[in-house]
C-alpha positions in Angstrom: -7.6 27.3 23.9 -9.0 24.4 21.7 -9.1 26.2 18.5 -5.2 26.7 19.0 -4.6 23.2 19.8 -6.7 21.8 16.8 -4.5 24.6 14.8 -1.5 22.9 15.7 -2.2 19.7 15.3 -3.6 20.5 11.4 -0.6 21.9 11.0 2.1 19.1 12.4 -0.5 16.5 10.0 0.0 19.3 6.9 3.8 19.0 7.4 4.2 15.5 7.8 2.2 14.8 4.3 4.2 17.3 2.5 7.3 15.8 3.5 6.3 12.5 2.5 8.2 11.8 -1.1 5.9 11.1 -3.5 6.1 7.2 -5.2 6.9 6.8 -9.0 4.4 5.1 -10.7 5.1 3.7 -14.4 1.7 4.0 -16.5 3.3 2.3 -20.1 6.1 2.1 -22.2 6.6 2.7 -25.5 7.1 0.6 -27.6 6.8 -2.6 -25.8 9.1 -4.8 -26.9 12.6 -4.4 -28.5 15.8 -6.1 -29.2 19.1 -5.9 -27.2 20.3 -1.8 -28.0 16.7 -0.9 -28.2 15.9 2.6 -26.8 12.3 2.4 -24.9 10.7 5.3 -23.1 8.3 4.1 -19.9 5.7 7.4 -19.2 4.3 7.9 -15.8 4.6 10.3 -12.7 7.3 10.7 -10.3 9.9 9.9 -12.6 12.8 12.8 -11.9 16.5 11.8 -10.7 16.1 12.5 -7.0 13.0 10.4 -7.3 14.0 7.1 -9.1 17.8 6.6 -8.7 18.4 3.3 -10.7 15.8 1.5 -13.5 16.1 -2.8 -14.1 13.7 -5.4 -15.7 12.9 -8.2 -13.7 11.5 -11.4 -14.7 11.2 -12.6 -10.7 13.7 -13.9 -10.1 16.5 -12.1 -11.5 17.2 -8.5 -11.7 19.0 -7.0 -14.4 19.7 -3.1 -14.4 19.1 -0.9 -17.7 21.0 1.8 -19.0 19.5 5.5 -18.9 20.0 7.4 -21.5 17.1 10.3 -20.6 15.4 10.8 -17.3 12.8 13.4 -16.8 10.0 14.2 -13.9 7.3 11.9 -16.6 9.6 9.9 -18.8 12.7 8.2 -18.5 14.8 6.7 -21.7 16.6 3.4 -21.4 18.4 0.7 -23.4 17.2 -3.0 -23.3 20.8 -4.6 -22.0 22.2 -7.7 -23.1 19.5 -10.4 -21.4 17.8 -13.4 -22.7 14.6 -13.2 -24.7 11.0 -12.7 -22.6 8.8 -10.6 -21.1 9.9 -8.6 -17.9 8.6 -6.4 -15.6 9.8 -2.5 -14.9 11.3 -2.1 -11.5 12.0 1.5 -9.9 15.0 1.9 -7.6 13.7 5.2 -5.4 15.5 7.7 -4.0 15.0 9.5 -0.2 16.0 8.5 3.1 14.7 5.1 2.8 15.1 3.6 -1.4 12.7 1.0 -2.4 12.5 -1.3 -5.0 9.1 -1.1 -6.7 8.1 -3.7 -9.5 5.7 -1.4 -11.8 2.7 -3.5 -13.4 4.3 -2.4 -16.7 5.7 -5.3 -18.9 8.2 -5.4 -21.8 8.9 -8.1 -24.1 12.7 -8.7 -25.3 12.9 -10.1 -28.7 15.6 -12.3 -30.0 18.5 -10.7 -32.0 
């Protein structure tokens, strides 16, 4: 009788971690900086169209959202958008039943024209 309980509980805790969606995590970008047009690949895990839904660089306070010209499960492609010159962060817009938005501790520097 306990060994079947203990069974079903292991079970109902394996299902409930598989169904968990896994979190994108950025790991770098390459290259790091750019100019307006720029193409710049970020690398990490995670990274698939059902898992991040929309890409931005943020500088804290405002958000601005990137173009994607190639997304993949480990690398997604994206053009730096018209924005003022700096260093911004990579922010994640995930997918699933309840999207976050995740700043990623990777950092890309926009040039001047």
């Amino acid at each position: 009788m306990k060994l079947s309980l203990i069974v079903v509980l292991l079970t109902v805790a394996s299902a409930a971690l598989y169904a968990q969606q896994a979190m994108p995590r950025v790991t770098s970008v390459e290259p790091d900086n750019g100019k307006t047009g720029d193409v710049l690949t970020i690398s990490g895990e995670h990274l698939g169209k059902g898992e991040v839904m929309e890409l931005y660089l943020t500088d804290g306070k405002k958000d601005t959202k990137v173009e994607v010209t190639d997304q993949a499960p480990t690398a997604i492609k994206f053009k730096i958008p018209k924005i003022a010159a700096g260093r911004f962060a990579v922010m994640v817009l995930t997918g699933g039943k309840e999207p976050k938005y995740i700043e990623e501790p990777v950092k890309v520097t926009v040039q001047e024209p």
